[in-house]
TORZA-216474 format. One record per residue (C-alpha): residue number from 1; residue in one letter; x, y, z. Coordinates in Angstrom, 1 decimal. Each point is the difference from the previous one (the first is absolute). Layout:
residues N
+-----+---+--------+--------+--------+
!   k ! r !      x !      y !      z !
+-----+---+--------+--------+--------+
! NUM ! a !      X !      Y !      Z !
...
+-----+---+--------+--------+--------+
This chain:
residues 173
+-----+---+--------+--------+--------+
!   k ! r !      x !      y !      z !
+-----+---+--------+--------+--------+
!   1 ! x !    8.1 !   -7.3 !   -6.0 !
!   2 ! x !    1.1 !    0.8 !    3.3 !
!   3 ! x !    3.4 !    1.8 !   -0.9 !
!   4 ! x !   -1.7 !    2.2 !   -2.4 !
!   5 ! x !   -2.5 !    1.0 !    2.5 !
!   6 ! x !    2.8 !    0.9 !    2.2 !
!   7 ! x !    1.7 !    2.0 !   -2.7 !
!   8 ! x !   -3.3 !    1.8 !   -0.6 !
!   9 ! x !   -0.3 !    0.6 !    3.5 !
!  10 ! x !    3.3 !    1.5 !    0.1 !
!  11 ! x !   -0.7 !    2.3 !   -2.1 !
!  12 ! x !   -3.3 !    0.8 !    0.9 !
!  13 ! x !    1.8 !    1.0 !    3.7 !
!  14 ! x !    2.8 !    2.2 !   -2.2 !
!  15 ! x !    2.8 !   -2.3 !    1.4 !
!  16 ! x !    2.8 !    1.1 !   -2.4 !
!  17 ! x !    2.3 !   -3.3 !    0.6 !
!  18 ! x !   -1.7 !   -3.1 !   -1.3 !
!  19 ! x !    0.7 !   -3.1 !    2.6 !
!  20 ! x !    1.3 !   -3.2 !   -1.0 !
!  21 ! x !   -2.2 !   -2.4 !    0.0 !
!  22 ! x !   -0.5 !   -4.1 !   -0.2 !
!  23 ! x !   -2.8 !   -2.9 !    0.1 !
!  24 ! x !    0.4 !   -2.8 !    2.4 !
!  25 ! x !   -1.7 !   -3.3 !   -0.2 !
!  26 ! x !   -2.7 !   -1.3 !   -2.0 !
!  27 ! x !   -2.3 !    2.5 !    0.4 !
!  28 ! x !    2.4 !    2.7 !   -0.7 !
!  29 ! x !    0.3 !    2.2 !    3.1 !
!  30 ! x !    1.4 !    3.5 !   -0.4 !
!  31 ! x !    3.1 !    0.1 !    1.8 !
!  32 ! x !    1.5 !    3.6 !    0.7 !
!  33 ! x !    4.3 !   -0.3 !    0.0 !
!  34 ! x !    0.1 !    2.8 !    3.0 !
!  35 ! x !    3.0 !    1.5 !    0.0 !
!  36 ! x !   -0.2 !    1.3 !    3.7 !
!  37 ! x !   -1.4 !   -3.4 !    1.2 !
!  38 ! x !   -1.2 !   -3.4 !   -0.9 !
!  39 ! x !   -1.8 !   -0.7 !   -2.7 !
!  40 ! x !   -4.0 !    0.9 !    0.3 !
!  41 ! x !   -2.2 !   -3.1 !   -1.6 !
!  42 ! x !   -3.7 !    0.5 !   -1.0 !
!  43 ! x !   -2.2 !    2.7 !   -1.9 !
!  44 ! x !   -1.7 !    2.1 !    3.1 !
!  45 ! x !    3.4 !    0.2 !    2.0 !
!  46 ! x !    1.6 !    0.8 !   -3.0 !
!  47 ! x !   -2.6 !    2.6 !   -0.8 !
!  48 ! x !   -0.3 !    1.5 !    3.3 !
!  49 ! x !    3.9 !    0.6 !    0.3 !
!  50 ! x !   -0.2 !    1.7 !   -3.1 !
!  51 ! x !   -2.9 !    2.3 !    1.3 !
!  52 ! x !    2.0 !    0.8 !    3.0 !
!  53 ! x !    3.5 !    0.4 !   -2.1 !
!  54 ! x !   -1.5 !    2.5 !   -2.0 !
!  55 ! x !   -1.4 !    1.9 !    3.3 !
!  56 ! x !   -3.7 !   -1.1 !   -1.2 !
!  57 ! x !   -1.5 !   -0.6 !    3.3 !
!  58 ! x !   -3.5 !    0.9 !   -0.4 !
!  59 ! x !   -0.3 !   -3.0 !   -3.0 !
!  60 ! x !    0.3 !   -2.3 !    3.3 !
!  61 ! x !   -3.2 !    1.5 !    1.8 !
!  62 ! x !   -0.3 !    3.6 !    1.7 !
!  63 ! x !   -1.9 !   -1.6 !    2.9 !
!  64 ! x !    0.5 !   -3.5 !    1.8 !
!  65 ! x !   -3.4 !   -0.9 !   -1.5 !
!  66 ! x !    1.0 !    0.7 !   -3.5 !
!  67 ! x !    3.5 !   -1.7 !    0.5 !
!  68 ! x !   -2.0 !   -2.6 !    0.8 !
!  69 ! x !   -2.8 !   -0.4 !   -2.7 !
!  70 ! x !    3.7 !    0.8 !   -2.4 !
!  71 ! x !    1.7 !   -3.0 !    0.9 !
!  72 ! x !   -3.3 !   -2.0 !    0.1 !
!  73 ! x !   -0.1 !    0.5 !   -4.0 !
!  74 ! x !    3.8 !   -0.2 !   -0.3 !
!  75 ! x !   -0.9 !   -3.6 !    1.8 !
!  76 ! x !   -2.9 !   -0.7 !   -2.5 !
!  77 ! x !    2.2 !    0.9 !   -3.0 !
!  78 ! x !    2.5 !   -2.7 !    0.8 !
!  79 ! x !   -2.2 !   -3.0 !    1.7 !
!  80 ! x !   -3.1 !    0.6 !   -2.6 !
!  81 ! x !    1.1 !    1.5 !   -3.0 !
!  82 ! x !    3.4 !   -0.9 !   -0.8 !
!  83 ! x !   -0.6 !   -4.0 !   -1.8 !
!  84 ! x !   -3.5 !    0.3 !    0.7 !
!  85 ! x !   -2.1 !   -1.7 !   -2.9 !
!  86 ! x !   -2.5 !    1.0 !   -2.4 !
!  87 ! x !   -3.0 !   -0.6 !    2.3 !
!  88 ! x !    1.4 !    1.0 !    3.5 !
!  89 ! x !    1.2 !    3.6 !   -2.0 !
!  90 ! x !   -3.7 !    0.5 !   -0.5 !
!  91 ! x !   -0.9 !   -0.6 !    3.9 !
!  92 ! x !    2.8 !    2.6 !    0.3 !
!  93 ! x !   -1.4 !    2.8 !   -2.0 !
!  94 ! x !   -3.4 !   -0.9 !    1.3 !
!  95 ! x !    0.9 !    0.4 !    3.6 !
!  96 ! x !    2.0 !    3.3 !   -1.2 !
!  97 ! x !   -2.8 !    1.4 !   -1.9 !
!  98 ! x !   -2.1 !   -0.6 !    3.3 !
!  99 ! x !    2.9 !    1.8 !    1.9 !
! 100 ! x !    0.3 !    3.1 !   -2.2 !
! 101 ! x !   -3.8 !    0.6 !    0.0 !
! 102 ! x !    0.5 !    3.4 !    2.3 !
! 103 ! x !    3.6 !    0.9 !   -0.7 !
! 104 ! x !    2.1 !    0.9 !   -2.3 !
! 105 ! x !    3.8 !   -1.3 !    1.6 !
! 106 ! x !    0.3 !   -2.8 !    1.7 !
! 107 ! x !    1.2 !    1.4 !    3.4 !
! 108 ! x !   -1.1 !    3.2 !    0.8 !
! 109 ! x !   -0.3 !    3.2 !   -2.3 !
! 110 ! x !    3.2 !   -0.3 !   -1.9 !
! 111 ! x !    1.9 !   -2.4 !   -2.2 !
! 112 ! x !    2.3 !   -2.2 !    1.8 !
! 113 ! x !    2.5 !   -2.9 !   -0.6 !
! 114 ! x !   -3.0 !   -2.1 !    0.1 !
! 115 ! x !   -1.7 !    1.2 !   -2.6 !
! 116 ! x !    2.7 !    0.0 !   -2.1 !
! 117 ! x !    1.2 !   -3.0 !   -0.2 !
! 118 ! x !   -3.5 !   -1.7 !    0.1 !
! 119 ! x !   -0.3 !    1.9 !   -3.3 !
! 120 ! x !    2.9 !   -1.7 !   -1.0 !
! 121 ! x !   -1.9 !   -3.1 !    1.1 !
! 122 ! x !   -3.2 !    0.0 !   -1.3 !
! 123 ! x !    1.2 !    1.3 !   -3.4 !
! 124 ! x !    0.5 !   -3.7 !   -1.3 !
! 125 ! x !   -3.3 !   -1.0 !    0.8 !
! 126 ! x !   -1.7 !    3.6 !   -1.7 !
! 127 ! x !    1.7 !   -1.0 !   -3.1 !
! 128 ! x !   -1.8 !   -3.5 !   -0.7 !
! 129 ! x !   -3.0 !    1.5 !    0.7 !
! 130 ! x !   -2.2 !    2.0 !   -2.7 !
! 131 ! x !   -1.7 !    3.0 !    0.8 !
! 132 ! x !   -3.6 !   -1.9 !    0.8 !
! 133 ! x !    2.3 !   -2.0 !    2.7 !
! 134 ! x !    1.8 !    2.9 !    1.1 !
! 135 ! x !   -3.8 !    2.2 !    0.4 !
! 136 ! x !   -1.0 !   -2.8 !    2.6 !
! 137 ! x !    2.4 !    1.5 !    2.1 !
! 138 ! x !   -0.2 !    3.5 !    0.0 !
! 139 ! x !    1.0 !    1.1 !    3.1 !
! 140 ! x !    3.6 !   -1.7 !   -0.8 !
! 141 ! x !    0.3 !    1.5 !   -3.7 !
! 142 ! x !   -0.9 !    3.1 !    1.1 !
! 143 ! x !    2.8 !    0.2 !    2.8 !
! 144 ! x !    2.6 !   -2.3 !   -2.5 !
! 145 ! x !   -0.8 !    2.9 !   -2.9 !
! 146 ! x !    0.6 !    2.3 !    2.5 !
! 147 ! x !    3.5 !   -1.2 !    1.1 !
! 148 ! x !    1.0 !   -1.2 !   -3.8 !
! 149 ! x !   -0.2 !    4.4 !   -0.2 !
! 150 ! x !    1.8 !    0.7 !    3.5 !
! 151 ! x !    2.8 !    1.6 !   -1.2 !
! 152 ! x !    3.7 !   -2.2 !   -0.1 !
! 153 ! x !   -2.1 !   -3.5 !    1.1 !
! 154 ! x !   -0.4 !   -1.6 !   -3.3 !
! 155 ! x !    3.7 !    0.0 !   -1.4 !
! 156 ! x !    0.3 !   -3.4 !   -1.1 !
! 157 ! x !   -3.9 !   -0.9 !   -0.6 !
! 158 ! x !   -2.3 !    0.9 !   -3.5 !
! 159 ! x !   -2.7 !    1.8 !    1.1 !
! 160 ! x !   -3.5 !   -2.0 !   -0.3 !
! 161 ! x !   -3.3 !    1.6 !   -0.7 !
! 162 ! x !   -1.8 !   -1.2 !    2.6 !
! 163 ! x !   -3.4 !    2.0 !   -0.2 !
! 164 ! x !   -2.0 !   -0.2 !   -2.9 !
! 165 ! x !   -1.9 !    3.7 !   -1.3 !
! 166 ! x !   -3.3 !   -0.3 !    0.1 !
! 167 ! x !   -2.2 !    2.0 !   -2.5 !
! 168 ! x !   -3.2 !    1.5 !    1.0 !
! 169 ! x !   -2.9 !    0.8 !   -2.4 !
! 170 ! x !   -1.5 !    3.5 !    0.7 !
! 171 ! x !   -3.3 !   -1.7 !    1.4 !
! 172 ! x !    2.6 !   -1.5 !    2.8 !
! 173 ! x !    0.8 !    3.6 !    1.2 !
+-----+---+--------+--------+--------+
């Protein structure tokens, strides 16, 4: 899953050269073949070297508080979501939906690396859910539906309704 999040991510960031990549271990670390260097292990390194080889700064933060609240959901992405089961994934998108309440990125008032690949993250969770599930957690549809229609972020994944349409009698008006 990993190594087609990095490819999306590649072209999301308009790199024109895909990288080589590999999976190490059981759990299948991404592993970067650097040509200029040793070879870079692990999704957010990955991730952020890509960001800065395509001269992407500003995905990393604009201000050393965003940076921060960036890698804090790079962090979460990796240590709760990736291999998290059925149950803990719904303590995730609670606590998210909590978080999202008042904004509408993750850090700050644009869409950063962060919010891209914790897209890519929560997508496998969205997808077992049905749309009853899914409207117990509005605050995190709402900004997942709105990032599944970012444009270049949802290369490899379907798109999921995620919202159901509501339909109003006149009396409701």
């Amino acid at each position: 899953m990993a190594l087609r999040e990095l490819s999306s991510l590649e072209k999301y960031l308009g790199l024109k050269k895909p990288n080589k990549y590999s999976t190490q271990g059981d759990k299948k670390v991404p592993v970067l073949q650097n040509n200029n260097g040793p070879p870079l292990a692990g999704l957010v390194t990955i991730a952020c070297h890509l960001v800065k080889e395509a001269g992407r700064p500003e995905l990393l933060g604009d201000t050393a508080e965003s940076r921060a609240v960036v890698q804090q959901w790079l962090e979460c992405r990796v240590t709760r979501l990736d291999s998290c089961t059925k149950e803990d994934g719904k303590t995730v998108l609670k606590d998210l939906n909590l978080y999202l309440q008042d904004k509408v990125y993750l850090a700050g008032n644009q869409c950063t690396l962060a919010d891209v690949l914790m897209y890519y993250g929560i997508h496998p969770l969205l997808v077992d859910l049905a749309i009853q599930e899914k409207e117990q957690y509005v605050n995190v549809t709402r900004w997942f539906d709105h990032m599944q229609h970012y444009p270049g972020v949802r290369h490899h994944l379907p798109p999921l309704v995620v919202l159901r349409n509501r339909i109003y009698t006149s009396r409701n008006h």
